[in-house]
N, C-alpha and C positions, 0 to 999 in steps of 0.2 A: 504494500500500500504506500509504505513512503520511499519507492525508489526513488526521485529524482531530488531529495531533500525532505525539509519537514512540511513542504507547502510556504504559501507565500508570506514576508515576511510585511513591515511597516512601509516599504519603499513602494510595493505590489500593491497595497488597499489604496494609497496616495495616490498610484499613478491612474487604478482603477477609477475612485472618485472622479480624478479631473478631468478621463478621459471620458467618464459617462455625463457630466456634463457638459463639457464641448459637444459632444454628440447632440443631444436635446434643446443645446443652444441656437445648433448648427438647424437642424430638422422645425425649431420653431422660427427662426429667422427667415428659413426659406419660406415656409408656409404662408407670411407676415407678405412677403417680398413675392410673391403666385398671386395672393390676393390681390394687393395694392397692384400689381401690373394687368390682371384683368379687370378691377374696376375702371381702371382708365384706359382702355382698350373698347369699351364703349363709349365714351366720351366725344363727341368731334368738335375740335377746333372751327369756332365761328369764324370769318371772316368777316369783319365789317366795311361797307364800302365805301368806298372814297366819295370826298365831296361832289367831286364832277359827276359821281354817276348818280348821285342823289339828286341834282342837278335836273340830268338828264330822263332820271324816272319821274318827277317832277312834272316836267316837259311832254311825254310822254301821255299821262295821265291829266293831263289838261288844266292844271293845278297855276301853270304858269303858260303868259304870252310868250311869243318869241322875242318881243321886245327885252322884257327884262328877263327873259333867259340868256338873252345874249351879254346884254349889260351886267348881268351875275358872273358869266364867262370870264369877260373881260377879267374883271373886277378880281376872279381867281386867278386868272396869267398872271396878273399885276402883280400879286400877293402882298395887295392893299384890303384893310378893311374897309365895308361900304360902309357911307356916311348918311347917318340920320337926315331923312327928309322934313322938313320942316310940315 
């Protein structure tokens, strides 16, 4: 029964402990790290769109004449703010 010595000594339960924790550390940090990467794996990055096409939907949807769609135009080339009309 005790061929190879008396069995494990003080160094053998130590390296046991620390390696059974590492382990379980290791096993829940992945699981943490599986979760958090499929939750945002559903997620999709909005785009929000730029002035000019807000602009241009605008435009589209009859909200604005051509007149001051164009004078808004301008006015975003410029990249001046427009001035209060009296």
């Amino acid at each position: 029964m005790w061929w190879y010595g008396p069995g494990m000594n003080g160094w053998g339960y130590g390296l046991m402990t620390v390696s059974m924790v590492l382990f379980w550390a290791l096993i829940i940090l992945g699981m943490v790290a599986l979760i958090r990467y499929l939750g945002r794996a559903g997620q999709v990055a909005t785009v929000r769109p730029t002035p000019q096409q807000l602009l241009n939907e605008r435009f589209a949807r009859g909200e604005i004449d051509e007149d001051e769609y164009r004078r808004r135009l301008d006015v975003m080339a410029a990249g001046t703010s427009p001035r209060a009309e009296p």
